[in-house]
C-alpha positions as CSV (number, residue, x, y, z in Angstrom):
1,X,136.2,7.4,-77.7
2,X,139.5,8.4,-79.6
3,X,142.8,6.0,-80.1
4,X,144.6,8.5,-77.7
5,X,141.4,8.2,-74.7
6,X,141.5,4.3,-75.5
7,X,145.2,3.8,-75.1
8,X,145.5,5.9,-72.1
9,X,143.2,3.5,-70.0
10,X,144.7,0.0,-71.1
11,X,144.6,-2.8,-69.0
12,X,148.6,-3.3,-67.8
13,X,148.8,-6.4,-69.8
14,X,148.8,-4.6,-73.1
15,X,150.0,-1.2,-71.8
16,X,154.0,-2.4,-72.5
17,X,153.1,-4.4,-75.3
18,X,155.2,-3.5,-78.7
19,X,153.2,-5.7,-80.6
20,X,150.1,-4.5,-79.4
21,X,150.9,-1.2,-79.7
22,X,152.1,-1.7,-83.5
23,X,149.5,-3.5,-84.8
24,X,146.7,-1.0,-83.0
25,X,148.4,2.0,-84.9
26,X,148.4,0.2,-88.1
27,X,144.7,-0.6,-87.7
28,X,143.9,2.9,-86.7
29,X,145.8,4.6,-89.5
30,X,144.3,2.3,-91.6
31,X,140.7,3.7,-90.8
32,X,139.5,0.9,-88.6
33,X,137.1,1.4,-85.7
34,X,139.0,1.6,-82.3
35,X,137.2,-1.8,-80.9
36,X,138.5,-3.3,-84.5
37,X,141.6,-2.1,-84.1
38,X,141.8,-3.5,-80.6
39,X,141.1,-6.9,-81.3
40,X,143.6,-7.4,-83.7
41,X,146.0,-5.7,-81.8
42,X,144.9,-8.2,-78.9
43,X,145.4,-11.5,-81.4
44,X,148.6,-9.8,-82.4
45,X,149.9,-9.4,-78.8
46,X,149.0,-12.9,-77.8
47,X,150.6,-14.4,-81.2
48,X,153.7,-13.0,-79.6
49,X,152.9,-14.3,-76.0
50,X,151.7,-17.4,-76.3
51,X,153.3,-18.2,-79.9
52,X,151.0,-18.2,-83.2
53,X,149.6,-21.7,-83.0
54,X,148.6,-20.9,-79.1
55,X,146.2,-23.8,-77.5
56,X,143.1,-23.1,-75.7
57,X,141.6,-24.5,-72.6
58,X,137.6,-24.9,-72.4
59,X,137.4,-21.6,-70.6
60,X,139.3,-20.0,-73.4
61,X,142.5,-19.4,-71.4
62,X,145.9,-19.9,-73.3
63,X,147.4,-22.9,-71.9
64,X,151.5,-22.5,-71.6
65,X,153.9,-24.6,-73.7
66,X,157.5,-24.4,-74.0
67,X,160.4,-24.9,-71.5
68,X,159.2,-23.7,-68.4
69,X,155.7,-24.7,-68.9
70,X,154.1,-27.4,-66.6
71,X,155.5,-30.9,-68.1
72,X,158.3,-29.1,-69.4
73,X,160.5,-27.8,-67.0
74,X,164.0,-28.6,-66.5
75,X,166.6,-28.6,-63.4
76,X,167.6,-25.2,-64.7
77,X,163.7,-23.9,-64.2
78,X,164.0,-24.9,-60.2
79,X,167.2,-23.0,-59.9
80,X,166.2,-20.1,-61.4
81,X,163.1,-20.1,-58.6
82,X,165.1,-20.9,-55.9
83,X,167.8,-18.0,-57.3
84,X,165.4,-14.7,-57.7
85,X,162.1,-15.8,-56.1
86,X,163.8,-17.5,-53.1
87,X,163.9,-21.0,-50.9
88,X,159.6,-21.0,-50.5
89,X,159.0,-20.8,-53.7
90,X,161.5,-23.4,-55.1
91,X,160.3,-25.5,-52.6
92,X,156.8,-25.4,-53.6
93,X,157.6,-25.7,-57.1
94,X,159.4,-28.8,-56.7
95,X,156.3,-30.1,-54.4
96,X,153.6,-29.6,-56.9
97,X,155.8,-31.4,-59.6
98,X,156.3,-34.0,-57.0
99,X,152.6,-33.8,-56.7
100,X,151.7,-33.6,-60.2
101,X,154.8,-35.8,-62.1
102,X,157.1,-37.7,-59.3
103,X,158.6,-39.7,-62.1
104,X,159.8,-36.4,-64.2
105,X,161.0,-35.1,-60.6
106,X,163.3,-37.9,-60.1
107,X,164.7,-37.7,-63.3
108,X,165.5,-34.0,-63.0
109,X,167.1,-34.7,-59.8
110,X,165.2,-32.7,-57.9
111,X,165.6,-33.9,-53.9
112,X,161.5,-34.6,-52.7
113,X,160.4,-31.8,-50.5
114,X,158.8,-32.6,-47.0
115,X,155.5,-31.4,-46.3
């Protein structure tokens, strides 16, 4: 399969990726095999994702970190939800941390959700 057949049917998660892109053209130019050229185009795109010391879980799915991530969010997290992704979905954010951290919940200020 050529570079050109092998980009054309990328999965969506690499399809917008500059990273990925960059580093696959490096490693093609540079005479490596496509499915080379791929998987460090794939390590490069994640890098950039997930940040270059990126933790694993057992299943080998990257586990989030950062602000945002779960047992890092902050009052401005739950208003972003509520503000583009609407009043459901802020409220079952706020539930699960209720669920999962009631003590970080209360100290965010976050009112408890009913069921």
């Amino acid at each position: 399969m050529s570079p050109t057949e092998f980009v054309a049917n990328l999965p969506a998660e690499f399809a917008n990726s500059a990273c990925y892109m960059s580093m696959f053209n490096y490693r093609v130019m540079g005479d490596a095999t496509v499915e080379a050229a791929h998987e460090a185009a794939k390590a490069a795109h994640y890098a950039a994702v997930y940040g270059h010391d990126a933790k694993k879980d057992r299943d080998g799915n990257y586990i989030q970190q950062g602000v945002g991530s779960p047992g890092h969010e902050n009052f401005n997290h739950f208003q972003a939800i509520r503000r583009y992704q609407g009043e459901a979905a802020y409220k079952a954010a706020v539930k699960e941390i209720y669920q999962r951290d009631p003590g970080r919940a209360k100290k965010l200020g976050l009112p408890h959700v009913e069921r």
